[in-house]
N, C-alpha and C positions, 0 to 999 in steps of 0.2 A: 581256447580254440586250437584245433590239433592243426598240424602240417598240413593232413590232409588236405586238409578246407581250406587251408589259405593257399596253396596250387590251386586247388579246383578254382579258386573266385580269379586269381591271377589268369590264369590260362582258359576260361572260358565261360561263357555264362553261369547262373547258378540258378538251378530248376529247383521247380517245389520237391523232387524227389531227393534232392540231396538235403534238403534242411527239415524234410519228414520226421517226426518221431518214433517210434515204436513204440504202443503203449499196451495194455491191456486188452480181451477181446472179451465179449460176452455173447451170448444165443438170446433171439427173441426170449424163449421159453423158459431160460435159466430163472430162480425168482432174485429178487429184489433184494434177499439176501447178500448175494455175492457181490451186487455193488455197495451195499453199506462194509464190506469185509476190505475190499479192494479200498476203499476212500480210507477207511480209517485205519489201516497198512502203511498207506502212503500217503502222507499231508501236501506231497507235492504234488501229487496228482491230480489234473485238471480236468481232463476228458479220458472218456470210457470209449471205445467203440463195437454197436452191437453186427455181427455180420450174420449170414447165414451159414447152409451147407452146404457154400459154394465159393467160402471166403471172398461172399461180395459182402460192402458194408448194406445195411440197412438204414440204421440210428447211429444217433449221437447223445452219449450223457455225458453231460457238464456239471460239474463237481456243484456249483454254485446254486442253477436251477435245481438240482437234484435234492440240494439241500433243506434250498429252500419248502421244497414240497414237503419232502420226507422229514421237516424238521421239529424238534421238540423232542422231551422226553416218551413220547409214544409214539413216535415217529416209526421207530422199527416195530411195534406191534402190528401199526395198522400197516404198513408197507412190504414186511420182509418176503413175505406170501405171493405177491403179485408180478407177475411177469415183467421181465424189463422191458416188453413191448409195448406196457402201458406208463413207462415213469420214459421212455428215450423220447429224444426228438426225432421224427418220424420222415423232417424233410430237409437233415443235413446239407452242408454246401461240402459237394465233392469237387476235387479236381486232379487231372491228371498228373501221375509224375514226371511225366518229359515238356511241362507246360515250364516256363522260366519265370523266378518269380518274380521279377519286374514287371514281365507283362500279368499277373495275377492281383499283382499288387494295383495296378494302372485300371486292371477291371475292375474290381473291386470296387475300387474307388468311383470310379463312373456308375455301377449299379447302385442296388439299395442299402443305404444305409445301416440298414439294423441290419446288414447279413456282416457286416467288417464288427458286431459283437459278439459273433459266433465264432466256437470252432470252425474247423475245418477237417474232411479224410481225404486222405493220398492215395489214389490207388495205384496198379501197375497192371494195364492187361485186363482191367474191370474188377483187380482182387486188390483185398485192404493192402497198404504198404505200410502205414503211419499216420499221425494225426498235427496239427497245428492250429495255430493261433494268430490274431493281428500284431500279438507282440512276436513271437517267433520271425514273421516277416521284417518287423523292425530291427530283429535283434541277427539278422541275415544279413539287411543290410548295413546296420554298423560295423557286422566281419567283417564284411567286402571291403568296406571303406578302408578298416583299419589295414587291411591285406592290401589296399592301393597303397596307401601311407609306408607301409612295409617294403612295400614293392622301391617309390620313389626311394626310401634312405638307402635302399641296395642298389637304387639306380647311383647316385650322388657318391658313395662308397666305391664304386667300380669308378664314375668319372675323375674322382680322386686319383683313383691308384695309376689312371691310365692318362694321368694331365701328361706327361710330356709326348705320352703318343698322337694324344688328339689334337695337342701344341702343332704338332708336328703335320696335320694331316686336316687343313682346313674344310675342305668339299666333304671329309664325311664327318667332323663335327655341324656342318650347318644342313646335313639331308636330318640328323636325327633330331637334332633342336626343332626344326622345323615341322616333322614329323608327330613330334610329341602332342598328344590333343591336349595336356593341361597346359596353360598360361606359364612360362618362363622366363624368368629377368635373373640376370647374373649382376650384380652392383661391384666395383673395384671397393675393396674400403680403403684405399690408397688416396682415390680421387672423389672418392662420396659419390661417385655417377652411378649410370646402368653401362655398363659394355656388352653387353647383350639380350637382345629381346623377340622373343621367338614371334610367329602368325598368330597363335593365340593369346598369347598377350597382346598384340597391336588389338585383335577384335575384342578380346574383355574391357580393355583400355577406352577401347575408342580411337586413339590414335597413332600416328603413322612412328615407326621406329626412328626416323632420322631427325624427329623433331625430340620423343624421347632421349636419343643419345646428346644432342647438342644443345639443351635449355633446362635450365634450373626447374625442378618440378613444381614450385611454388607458381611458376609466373605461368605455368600452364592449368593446375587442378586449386578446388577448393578443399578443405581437409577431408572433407565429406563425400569426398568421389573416388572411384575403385584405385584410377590413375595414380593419388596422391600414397593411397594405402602402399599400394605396392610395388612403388620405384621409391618414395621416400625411404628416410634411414629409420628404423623401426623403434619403437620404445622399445622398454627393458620388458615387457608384461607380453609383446607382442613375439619376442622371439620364438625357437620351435613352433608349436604348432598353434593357429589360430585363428578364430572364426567371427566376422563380422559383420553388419547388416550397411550397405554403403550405396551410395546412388551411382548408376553409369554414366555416360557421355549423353543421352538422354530424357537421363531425369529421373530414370525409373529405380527402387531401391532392389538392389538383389544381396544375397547372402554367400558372401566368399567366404573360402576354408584356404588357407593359406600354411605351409611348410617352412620353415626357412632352416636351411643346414649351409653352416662356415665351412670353406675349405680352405685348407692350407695350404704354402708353398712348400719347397724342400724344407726347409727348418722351422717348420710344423707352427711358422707365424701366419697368425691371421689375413689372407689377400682377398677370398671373393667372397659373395655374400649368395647361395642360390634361394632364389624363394622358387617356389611352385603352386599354385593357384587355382584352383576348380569354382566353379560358379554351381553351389550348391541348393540356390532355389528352390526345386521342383522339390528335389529330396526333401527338403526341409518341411517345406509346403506339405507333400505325402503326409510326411510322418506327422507333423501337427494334425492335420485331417483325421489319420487312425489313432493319435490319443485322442481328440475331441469324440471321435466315435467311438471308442473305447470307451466311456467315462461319462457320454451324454447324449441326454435324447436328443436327435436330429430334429424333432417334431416340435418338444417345446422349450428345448434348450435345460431343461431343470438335468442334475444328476439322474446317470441312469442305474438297473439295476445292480451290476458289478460294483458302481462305485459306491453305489447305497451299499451293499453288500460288504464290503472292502472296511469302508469308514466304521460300519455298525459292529463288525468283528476285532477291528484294530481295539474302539474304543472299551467294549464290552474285555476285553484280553488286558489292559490295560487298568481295570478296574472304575472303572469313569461312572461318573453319576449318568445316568440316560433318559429320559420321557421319548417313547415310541412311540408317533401317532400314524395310526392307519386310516387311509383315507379314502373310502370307494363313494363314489359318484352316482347320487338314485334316478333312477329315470332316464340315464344318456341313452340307454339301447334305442331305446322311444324316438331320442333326438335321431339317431342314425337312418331307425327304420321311416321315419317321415320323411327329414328335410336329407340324407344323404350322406355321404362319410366324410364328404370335401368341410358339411355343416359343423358335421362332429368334432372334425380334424381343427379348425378352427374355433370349437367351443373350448377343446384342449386348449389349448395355446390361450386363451383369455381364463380360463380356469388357474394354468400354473401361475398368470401375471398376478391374479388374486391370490394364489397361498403366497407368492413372494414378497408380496405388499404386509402380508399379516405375518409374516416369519421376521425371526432376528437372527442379527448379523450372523448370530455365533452358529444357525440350527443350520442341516444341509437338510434342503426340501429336494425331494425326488420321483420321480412319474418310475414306476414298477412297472406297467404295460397297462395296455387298455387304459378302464378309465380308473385304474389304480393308481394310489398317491402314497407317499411316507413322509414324517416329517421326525429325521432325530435331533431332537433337542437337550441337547446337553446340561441336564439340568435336571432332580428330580424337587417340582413346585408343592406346595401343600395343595390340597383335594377342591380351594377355593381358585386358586390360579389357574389348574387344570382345567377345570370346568368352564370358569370364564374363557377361558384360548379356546376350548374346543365352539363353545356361545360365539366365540368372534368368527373362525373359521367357516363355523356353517352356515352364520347371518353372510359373510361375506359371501362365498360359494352361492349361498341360495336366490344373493339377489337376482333381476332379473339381466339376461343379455339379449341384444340387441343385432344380430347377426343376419346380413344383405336381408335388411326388411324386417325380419321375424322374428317375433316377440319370445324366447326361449327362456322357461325355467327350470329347471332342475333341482335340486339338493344336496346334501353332501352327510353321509353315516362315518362317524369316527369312532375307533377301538383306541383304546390306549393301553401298555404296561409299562413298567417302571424297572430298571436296572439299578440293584441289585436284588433290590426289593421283591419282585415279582416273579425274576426267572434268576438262573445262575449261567446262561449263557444267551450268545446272540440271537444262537438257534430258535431256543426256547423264548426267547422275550418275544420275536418275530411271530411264532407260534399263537402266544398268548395276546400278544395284541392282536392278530388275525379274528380268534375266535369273540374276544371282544367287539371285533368290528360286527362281527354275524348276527353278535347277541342285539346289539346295537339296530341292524336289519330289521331283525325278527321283531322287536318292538315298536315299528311302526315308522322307521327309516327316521331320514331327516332330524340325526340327533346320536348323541356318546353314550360310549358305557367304557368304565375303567375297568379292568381284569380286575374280580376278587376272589375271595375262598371259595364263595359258593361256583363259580365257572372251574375254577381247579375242582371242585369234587365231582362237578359234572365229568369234567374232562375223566379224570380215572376212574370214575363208573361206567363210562361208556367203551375204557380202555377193559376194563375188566369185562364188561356186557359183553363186548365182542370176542373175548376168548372164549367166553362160555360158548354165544353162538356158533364159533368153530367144532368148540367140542361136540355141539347139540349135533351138526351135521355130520361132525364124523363118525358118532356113536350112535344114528339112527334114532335123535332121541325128536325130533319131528313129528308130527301129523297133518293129515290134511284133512279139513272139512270138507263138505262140497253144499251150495245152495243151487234150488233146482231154478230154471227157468221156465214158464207156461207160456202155449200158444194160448191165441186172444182169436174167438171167445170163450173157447172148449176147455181152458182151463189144462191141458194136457202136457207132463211133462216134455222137455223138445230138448232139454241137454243140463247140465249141470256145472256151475263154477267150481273149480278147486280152491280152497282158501287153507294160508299154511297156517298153521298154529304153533304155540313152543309154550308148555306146561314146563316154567320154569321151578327147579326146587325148592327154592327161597323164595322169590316174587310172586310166586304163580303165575297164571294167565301173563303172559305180555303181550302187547296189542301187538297187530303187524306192523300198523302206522311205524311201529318206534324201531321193532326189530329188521325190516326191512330197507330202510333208509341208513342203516348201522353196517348192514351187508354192503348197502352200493359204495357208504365208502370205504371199509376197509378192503376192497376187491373178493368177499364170501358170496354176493350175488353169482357168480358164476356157478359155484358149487351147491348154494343154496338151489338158484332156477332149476339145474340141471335135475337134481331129485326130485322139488317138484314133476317137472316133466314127466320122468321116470315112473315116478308114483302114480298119478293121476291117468297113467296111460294103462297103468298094470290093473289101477280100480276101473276105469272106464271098459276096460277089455269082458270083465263079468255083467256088465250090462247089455239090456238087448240093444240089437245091432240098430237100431232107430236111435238111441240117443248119443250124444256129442258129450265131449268134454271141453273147457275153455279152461285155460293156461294163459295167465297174466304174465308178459315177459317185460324185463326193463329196460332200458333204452341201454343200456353197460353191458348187459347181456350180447349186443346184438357187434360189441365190439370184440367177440371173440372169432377169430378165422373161420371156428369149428362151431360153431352155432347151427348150422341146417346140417351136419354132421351128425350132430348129438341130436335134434328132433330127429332124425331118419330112424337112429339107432335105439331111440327108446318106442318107437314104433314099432319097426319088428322085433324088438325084445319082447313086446308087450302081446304080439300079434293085434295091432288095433289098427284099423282102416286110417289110410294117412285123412280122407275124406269125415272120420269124427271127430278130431280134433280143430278146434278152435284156440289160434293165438290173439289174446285182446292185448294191444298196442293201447297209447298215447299217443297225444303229437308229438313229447320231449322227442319222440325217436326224427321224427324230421327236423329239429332244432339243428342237431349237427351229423354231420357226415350224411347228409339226404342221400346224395346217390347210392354211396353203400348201402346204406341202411335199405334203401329203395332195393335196390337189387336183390337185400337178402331175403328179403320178404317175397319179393317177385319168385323166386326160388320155391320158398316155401308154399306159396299158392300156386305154381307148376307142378311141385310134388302133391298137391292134393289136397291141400291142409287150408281152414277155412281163415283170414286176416279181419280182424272184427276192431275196427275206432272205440274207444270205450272214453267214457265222458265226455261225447262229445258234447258242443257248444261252449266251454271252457276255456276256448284257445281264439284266439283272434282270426286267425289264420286257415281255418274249421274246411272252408269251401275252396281255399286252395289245393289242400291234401286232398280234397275226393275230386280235385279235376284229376290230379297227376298221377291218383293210383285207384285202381279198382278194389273195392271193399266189399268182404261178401258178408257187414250186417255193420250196425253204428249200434251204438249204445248213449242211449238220451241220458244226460250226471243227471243225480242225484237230486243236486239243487233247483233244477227245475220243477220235477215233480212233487217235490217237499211245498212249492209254493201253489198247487192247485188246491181250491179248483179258479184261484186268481185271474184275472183277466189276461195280465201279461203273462203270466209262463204258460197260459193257455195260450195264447194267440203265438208264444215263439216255439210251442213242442209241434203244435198243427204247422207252423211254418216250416219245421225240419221234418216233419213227418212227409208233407208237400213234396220237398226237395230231394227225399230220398225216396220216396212210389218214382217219382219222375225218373230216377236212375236207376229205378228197378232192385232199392238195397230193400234189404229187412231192416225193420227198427226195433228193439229194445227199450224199454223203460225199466231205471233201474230204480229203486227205494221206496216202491210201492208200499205202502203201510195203511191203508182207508180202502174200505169200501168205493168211496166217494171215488179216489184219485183211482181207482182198477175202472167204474165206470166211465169218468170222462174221459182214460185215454182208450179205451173201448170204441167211443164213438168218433173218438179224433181218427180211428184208423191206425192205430198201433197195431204191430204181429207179436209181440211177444213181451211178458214183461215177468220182473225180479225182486222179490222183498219180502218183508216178511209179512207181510197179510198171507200170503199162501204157502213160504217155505221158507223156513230157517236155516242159516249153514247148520251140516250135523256131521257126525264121526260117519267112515264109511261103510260100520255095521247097521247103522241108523238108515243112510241113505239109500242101501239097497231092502231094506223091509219097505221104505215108501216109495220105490218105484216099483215092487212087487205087489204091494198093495193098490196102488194106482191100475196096474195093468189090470188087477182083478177086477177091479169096479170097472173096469172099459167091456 
């Protein structure tokens, strides 16, 4: 602790600006390189802060979450690329630097809980200054304290040196004794008494000084009360300095901190005893508050992720046996979106009662967020023990609850790896039970999968997949199909889908299924769409001015700033009508971020460009999104029409067919393949439909010979 600081905390408040950090700065746009560069530079490095070009902060990254995302062995493949604006926390807790941080500390603590796990940025003026943390703030104020501590030995030093002055000059020793806001008792060791006892010692006491100077302290306190602690003669363990939890003159326990410093007469023998005494409570209180919030969920009490994080690092560093089980919750959205979040909030909380019920002493169970779970067990069991824990876990988890009334089930999907066995860090075990957990998913929930070879060679074929597909788009090695769409009944081309393709060298053909879901996660959609776009606007441009293009965009896409930027500019690159292009959405894009997303689209169909729902009926949710936004066409999935000319997908495509004449949209039928299925949605009143009974995706030398051909026959 430098000089500095302990003047500052002596002589006047202590703001968040003074116990600010300076750390590292980063730009929305920089990629995700320079904080994997920056973390592992510096091992102490906690927090990142992303500002702009106005040195305001924006984000926050935190070493921990960072890690966690970006973590494993392909961690920096699939991440180095991507913008820090997509890995930062996007809605930091800032605060001023002339704020003090008592009163921050005091908010804090009144607000919400999970915000005292987060960093924190300092600004000054609205521009970055530095960054902190709930320990920072602890560690601020045990300076202080110790700087008060500091403070009183150079108070007691000075009254030393100046006994015969103050001997001498009664009226201004008793204005500053009395003065003093800590608790004061001077004991003779000559006569074992108090000879002196300031106002704040009568009020921490309890009682009036003249009955402390003239009565033994036995026949007044029990041992167990602040009074006895601190006019009694002190143990050997109690001298210097010391802290104890003691009841007042009311009953109530509180937490003193207590000094004691000997002074001596002229021949340096032992004569008074000073103690000095603060009634440390509230502090105490605080600080337990921000470790418990530090270390655990507020919601279900389990370990949170820090300390999950913390423990799984120590142990893993340490060389420790481990079983990581990952534990995601199937069906809670469901709970949330029926019965409510207070529902949910409260299914949590009976969910952690059951992992703790089936965990042992030794494992730390931990709630990760949401309805994420971990369980590390220190222990690696043979493949019969595992499997039975994960069989107890999920019978438990699945049984049914009972919550105000309602009958709630759910289930529970668990991933597991193994330390040393499976990974060679924490990073990577985390990793690998993660993607166990998914495998786990994907096979039909409500049930384990252990991490084995075969998920590791997935893992680095899709690590190696996705460098190629980098290469593919940086080297123009791409194509796009296009399948036509026909009006109903004429049969007549009315616009054309772009479908991308990728003529791998080794695999060949790869579906898009596989290669486009590979783009959204390693953040290549951006680049991928963007050519798409490009492309499709450049083919569309040689077509006559009556036909459309449709450009599938994906909900990730739509999280780039520059998104109605780049459709503008491949417009006029292209010279093509903003008015022929067709964007087909999903619903994922209203899952999250609706307003933006809303907006950006509203954008897009102001500049002129047509907003087309594609698969609809697939979503729950179908007839909410066409109240909140206008669509200028739907497209009927797939799976409907595949089941004509059946009673039910008949009576629910005339149902959407109904519902959309009424709002005046065009409808779409897409996967037409029969005869049979082009006639009855024919007569259902369909405008347009897709598949391959009339047109297959083709290369774009193909598809302009058959709209040339088409025109001739009109």
């Amino acid at each position: 602790m430098s000089v500095g600081f302990v003047e500052k905390t002596r002589n006047s408040f202590l703001s968040m600006g003074d116990i600010a950090k300076k750390g590292p700065i980063v730009r929305p746009d920089d990629p995700g390189e320079c904080l994997f560069t920056l973390f592992r530079n510096d091992e102490a490095l906690l927090l990142v802060t992303v500002i702009n070009t106005e040195d305001e902060p924006v984000g926050l990254v935190e070493r921990q979450a960072f890690f966690l995302k970006v973590s494993g062995k392909f961690g920096h493949a699939l991440f180095s690329r991507r913008p820090v604006a997509l890995l930062m926390d996007a809605s930091p807790v800032i605060i001023d630097a002339q704020v003090s941080s008592s009163d921050f500390t005091a908010l804090a603590l009144r607000g919400q809980a999970s915000d005292l796990l987060r960093g924190y940025i300092v600004t000054e003026n609205g521009r970055y200054l530095g960054t902190g943390s709930a320990l920072d703030l602890i560690s601020a104020s045990h300076s202080n304290a110790i700087a008060s501590a500091a403070s009183l030995k150079h108070s007691a030093e000075e009254l030393r040196k100046a006994n015969r002055k103050i001997l001498r000059d009664k009226l201004f020793i008793d204005t500053i004794i009395e003065n003093i806001p800590s608790a004061l008792i001077v004991r003779s060791i000559r006569h074992e008494r108090p000879v002196l006892v300031n106002r704040a010692a009568e009020h921490m006491i309890g009682c009036g000084r003249e009955l402390l100077l003239r009565k033994n302290v036995d026949n007044i306190f029990c041992e167990d009360e602040v009074g006895h602690f601190l006019v009694n003669r002190p143990d050997v363990d109690q001298q210097g300095e010391a802290e104890k939890t003691l009841r007042n003159n009311q009953g109530h326990r509180r937490v003193v901190s207590t000094r004691r410093v000997m002074i001596t007469d002229e021949s340096d023998a032992p004569r008074w005893e000073l103690c000095v005494a603060d009634d440390v409570t509230e502090q105490r209180n605080a600080q337990h508050q921000v470790e418990q919030f530090a270390h655990y969920d507020p919601l279900t009490g389990l370990a949170n992720r820090a300390l999950f994080s913390s423990r799984l690092n120590a142990g893993c560093r340490k060389g420790l046996n481990a079983t990581l089980l990952c534990i995601d919750l199937d069906y809670f959205k469901t709970v949330n979106d029926v019965y409510g979040h207070a529902t949910g909030d409260a299914l949590l909380r009976l969910v952690a009662a059951r992992l703790r019920a089936c965990s042992r002493e030794e494992d730390l169970v931990a709630r990760l967020g949401g309805d994420e779970f971990a369980i590390i067990w220190p222990a690696v069991p043979t493949q019969a023990e595992l499997k039975g824990r994960a069989r107890e876990i999920v019978e438990t988890v699945g049984r049914p609850y009972i919550i105000d009334g309602h009958h709630i089930v759910i289930g529970a999907s668990i991933g597991a790896a193994l330390y040393p066995f499976d990974a060679d860090s924490s990073e990577t075990l985390l990793q690998y039970a993660d993607i166990a957990l998914y495998r786990a998913k994907s096979l039909g929930r409500n049930g384990f999968q252990l991490f084995d070879a075969e998920l590791r060679d997935e893992i680095q074929t899709r690590a190696r997949l996705g460098n190629e597909l980098r290469a593919a788009i940086a080297n123009d090695e791409l194509t796009l199909h296009f399948q036509p769409l026909y009006t109903m009944p004429g049969n007549r081309i009315c616009a054309c889908e772009a479908l991308t393709r990728w003529q791998h060298p080794v695999q060949g053909m790869i579906p898009p299924d596989q290669f486009i879901g590979l783009a959204e996660e390693n953040g290549l959609i951006h680049d991928l769409g963007e050519w798409v776009l490009r492309a499709a606007c450049r083919e569309a441009a040689t077509w006559p001015e009556h036909l459309k293009v449709a450009v599938n965009v994906s909900p990730i896409q739509l999280r780039n700033p520059r998104f109605v930027d780049i459709v503008e500019s491949a417009l006029q690159q292209a010279g093509l009508e903003p008015a022929r292009l067709e964007i087909e959405i999903t619903e994922n894009i209203f899952v999250q971020n609706s307003a933006t997303n809303r907006d950006i689209l509203q954008k897009l169909g102001e500049m002129g460009c047509g907003i087309v729902l594609d698969d609809f009926g697939t979503g729950y949710s179908s007839l909410g999104y066409l109240r909140s936004f206008r669509f200028q066409k739907i497209k009927i999935d797939r799976s409907f029409v595949r089941e004509l000319p059946e009673k039910g997908a008949s009576s629910i495509i005339q149902a959407i067919i109904n519902l959309a004449h009424g709002m005046d949209i065009p409808i779409t039928a897409e996967g037409v393949e029969t005869q049979d299925q082009w006639a009855q949605l024919n007569a259902l009143g369909c405008n347009q439909v897709q598949g391959f009974l009339l047109g297959r995706p083709q290369p774009a030398d193909s598809i302009r010979q058959h709209i040339q051909c088409a025109a001739e026959m009109v």
